[in-house]
N, C-alpha and C positions, 0 to 999 in steps of 0.2 A: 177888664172883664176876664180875660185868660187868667190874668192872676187870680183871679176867685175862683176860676174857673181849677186850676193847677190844685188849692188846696182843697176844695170839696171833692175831687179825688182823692187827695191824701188823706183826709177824713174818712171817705169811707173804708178805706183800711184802718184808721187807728182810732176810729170812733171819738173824734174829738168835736172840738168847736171849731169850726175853721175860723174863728177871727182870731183866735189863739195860734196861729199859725204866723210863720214871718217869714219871709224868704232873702237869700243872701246866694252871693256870689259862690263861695264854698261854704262846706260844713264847719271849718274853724272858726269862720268869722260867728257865725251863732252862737260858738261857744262863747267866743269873746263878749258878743253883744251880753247874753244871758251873764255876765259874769259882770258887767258893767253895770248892767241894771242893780243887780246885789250890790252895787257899791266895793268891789270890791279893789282896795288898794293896797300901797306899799304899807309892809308891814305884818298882812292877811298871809293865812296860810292854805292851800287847796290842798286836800288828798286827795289822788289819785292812783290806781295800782303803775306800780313799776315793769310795765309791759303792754308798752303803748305808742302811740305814734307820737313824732317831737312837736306835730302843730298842738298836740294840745298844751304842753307845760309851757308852751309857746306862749298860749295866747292869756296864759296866767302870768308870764313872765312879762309879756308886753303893756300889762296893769301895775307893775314892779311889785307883786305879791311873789308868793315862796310857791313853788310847786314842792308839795309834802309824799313821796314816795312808799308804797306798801307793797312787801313782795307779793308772789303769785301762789296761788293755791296750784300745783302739777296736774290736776286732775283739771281743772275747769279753765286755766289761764287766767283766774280775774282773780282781785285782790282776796288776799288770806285772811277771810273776818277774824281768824286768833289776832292777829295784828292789828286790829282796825283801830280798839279802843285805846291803845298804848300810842296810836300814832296822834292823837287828838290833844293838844292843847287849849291856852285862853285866847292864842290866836287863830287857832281854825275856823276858817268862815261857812267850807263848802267841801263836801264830799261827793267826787267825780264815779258813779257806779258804771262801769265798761261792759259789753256784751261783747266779749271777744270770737271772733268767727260767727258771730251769734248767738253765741250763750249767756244768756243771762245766767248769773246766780246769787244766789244770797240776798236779794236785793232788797224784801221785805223786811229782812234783821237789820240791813245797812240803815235801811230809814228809819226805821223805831232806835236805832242808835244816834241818829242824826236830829231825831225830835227830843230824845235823851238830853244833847245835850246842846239844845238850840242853833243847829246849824242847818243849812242847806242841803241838798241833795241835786245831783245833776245826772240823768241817764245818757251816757254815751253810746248813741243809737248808731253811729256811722256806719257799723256790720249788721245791724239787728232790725230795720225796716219789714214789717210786713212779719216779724216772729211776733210768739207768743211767750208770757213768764205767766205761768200757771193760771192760765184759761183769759189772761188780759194780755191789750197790745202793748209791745215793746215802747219804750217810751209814755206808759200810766201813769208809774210809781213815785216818780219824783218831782218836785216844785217844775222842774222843766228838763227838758229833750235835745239835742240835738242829732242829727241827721245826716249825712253826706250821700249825695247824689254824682259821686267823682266815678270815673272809669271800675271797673271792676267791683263796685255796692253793690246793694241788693238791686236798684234798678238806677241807671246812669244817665246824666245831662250832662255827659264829659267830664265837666266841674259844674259843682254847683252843693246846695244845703241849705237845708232848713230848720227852725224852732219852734217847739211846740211847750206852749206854756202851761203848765198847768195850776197853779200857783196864780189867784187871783190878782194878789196884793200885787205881784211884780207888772201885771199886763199894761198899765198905764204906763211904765217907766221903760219898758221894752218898747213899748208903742213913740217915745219921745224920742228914742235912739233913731227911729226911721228918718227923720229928716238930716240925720248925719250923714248918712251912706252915703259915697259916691256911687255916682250913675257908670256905668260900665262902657268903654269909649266903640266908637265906631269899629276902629282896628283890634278891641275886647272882642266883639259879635261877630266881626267876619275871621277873626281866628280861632274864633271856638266852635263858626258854625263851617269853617276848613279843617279843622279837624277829626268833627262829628262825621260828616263826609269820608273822609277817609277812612275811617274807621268802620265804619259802615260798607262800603261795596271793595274796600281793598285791602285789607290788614284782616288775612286770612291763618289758619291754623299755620300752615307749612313754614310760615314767612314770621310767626308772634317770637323768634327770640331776637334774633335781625328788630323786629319794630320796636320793644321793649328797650332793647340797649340801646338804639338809636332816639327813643323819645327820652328815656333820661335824661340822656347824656346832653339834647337841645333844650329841653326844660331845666335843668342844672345849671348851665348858661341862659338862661332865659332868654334864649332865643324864641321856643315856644310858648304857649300857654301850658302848662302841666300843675304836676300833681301842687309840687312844692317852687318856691324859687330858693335860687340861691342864699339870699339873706336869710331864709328861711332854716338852711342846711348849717351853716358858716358861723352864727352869732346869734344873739337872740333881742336885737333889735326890730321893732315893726318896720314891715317893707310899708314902702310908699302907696297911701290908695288900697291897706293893708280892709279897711272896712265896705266893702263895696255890695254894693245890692245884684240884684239877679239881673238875666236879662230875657227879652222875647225868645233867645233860642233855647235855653234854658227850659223855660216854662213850656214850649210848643213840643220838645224834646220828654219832657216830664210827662204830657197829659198822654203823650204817646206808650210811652217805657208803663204804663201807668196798668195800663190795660193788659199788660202780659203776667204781673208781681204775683199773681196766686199760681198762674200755669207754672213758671219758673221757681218758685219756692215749693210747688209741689214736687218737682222734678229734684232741687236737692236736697231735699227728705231720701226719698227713695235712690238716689245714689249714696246717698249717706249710710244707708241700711247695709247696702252693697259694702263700701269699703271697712264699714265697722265686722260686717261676718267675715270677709276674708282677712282681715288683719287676727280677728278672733280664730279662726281656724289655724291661720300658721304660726301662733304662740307671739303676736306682736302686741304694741300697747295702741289699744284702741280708745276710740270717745263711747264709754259707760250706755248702754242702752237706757241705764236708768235717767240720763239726761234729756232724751233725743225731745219730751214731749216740750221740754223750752229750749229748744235748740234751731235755730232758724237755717242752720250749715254754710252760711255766705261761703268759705273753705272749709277743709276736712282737714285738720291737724295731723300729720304724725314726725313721729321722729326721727332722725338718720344719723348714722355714725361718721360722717363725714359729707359737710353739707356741699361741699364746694364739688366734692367729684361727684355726687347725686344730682345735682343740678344740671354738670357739666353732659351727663351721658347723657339726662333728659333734653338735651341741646341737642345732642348730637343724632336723638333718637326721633327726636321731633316728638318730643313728648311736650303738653303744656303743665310746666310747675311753678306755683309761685312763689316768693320768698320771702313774704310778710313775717316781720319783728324779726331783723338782721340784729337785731340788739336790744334791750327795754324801751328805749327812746329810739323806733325802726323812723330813718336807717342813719342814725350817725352810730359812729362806730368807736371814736374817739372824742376828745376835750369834753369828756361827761361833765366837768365840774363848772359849763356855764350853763347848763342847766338844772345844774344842785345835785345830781346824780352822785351820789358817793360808791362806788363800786364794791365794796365791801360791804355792805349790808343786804344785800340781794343775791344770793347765791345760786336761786331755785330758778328765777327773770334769766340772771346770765347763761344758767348753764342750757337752761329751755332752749333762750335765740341764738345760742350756737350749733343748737341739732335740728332745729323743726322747719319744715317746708310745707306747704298743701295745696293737696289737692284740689282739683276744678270739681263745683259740686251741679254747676249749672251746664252737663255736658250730656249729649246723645250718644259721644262715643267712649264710654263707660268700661268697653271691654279692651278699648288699647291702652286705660292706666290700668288695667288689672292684669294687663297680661305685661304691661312694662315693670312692676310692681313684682310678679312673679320672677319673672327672670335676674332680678335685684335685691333680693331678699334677704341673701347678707349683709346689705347697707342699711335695713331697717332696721328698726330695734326695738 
């Protein structure tokens, strides 16, 4: 009952059918699910843009298909539709469209390209919940969606994700996947609802760079529940128990986060507004106004001439910044070549996640990154 209860909220944001809806432990596994139903195997090729997180080539990788790479447009961060069609082969199966910080773009030519030339389409909604791409919700456009409800989304269940299908044909075969899932174990729920906890009345502003390096650094070693695990960072084998269903705290945590998504997405619009005129006033590169009306802000992009000592003052300043796509595949840094990454063909991906950091767009106190911001101005660029 909760669980129906979980996506007939999620529905009333994204106006869908809630039985098209499916729910999973994290956002990756959707994808995987969604990518199994396509059938899709060793041999198949996915496109996806080249500036992106590693669970997704991940879970293309974990079906032994090819993850198919396209650099980035500088202006929007998502793939460069000049390149889309040269990147398309007899074996392309499915093309992955990303809304990076929440922007969708391009995404109606992506698909009439993708009908072109009979493949798939998949919306990578993980930053884009609760946005719009010109006047419809994030996640419309494609055969199917997915979602991530992990720390720092548009609204959080610690870890968690879900898929929304659109795409009739597939709903039967996504629906036979559900009896695979594993169930999520006892010491699953009371770690994730120990974490939620803490994160909630004690992992406060003063203390988020302290709890960040520390929560890596225990999810890394899997000591915690977190973003990634190790195997996940290391190689590109599936971890154990890698397809796992949601759970009760998950969804309790969902219907809750559920009720704030328009207050909080109103909120960073209008910081958004904020950082785009001040960057535009002091001759910096900001996000195009002409974007903002599909632009949902989950962060605020910009870019620095040295990211490691920008980060480091904002430590020291007790500023909150965070440092999404350390690389195309955020955040491995090296052995690109197990996940087919050739480093010479993406010039615009690399040079981007060597400068960019962003801003909190979901914040009240708005006028201490603009006054840390001012005082650092030379590091912008």
């Amino acid at each position: 009952m909760n669980a129906y209860k979980y996506k007939k909220a999620i529905t009333d944001i994204l106006k869908c059918n809630p039985n098209h809806i499916f729910l999973y432990w994290k956002g990756r596994v959707a994808l995987y699910s969604i990518l199994k139903a396509i059938e899709i195997k060793e041999g198949d090729e996915v496109i996806l843009p080249a500036f992106t997180c590693v669970v997704v080539p991940n879970a293309i990788l974990y079906l032994g298909a090819k993850p198919v790479y396209i650099d980035i447009c500088p202006v929007t961060y998502n793939i460069d539709i000049s390149k889309l069609k040269l990147a398309i082969t007899s074996k392309t199966k499915v093309i992955i469209c990303q809304n990076t910080f929440g922007l969708s773009s391009d995404i109606e030519q992506i698909v009439q390209i993708a009908k072109d030339n009979n493949l798939y389409t998949i919306e990578d909604c993980t930053h884009g919940f609760g946005g719009y791409y010109n006047g419809k919700p994030n996640g419309s456009f494609c055969d199917a969606a997915f979602y991530s409800t992990q720390w720092n989304k548009p609204f959080s269940t610690g870890i968690g994700g879900f898929l929304v299908v659109n795409n009739e044909k597939l709903l039967e075969k996504v629906s036979l996947l559900e009896s695979e899932k594993f169930k999520p174990t006892v010491i699953d729920k009371l770690s994730l609802l120990f974490l939620v906890i803490i994160r909630k009345y004690f992992v406060k502003d003063f203390i988020y760079w302290f709890v960040v390096k520390f929560y890596r650094f225990l999810s890394n070693k899997n000591l915690v529940l977190g973003s990634n695990r190790s195997e996940e960072l290391n190689g590109i084998n599936m971890p154990q128990h890698y397809f796992k269903d949601i759970s009760a705290v998950q969804i309790k945590c969902g219907i809750k986060e559920l009720k704030k998504i328009k207050r909080v997405n109103s909120l960073r619009k209008k910081n958004a507004t904020e950082y785009t005129m001040f960057l535009k006033n002091h001759m910096k590169i900001f996000v195009n106004e002409s974007l903002f009306d599909n632009h949902l802000f989950l962060k605020y992009p910009i870019l620095v001439k040295d990211r490691d000592l920008f980060l480091k003052i904002a430590e020291n300043e007790k500023i909150i910044i965070s440092d999404w796509f350390l690389s195309p595949i955020h955040p491995i840094k090296n052995n690109y070549e197990l996940w087919g990454l050739e480093t010479d063909y993406f010039p615009i991906a690399f040079e981007i996640s060597k400068r960019i950091v962003n801003l909190p767009t979901d914040t009240f106190d708005i006028n201490a990154i603009l006054n840390f911001l001012t005082l650092h101005l030379d590091l912008i660029v």
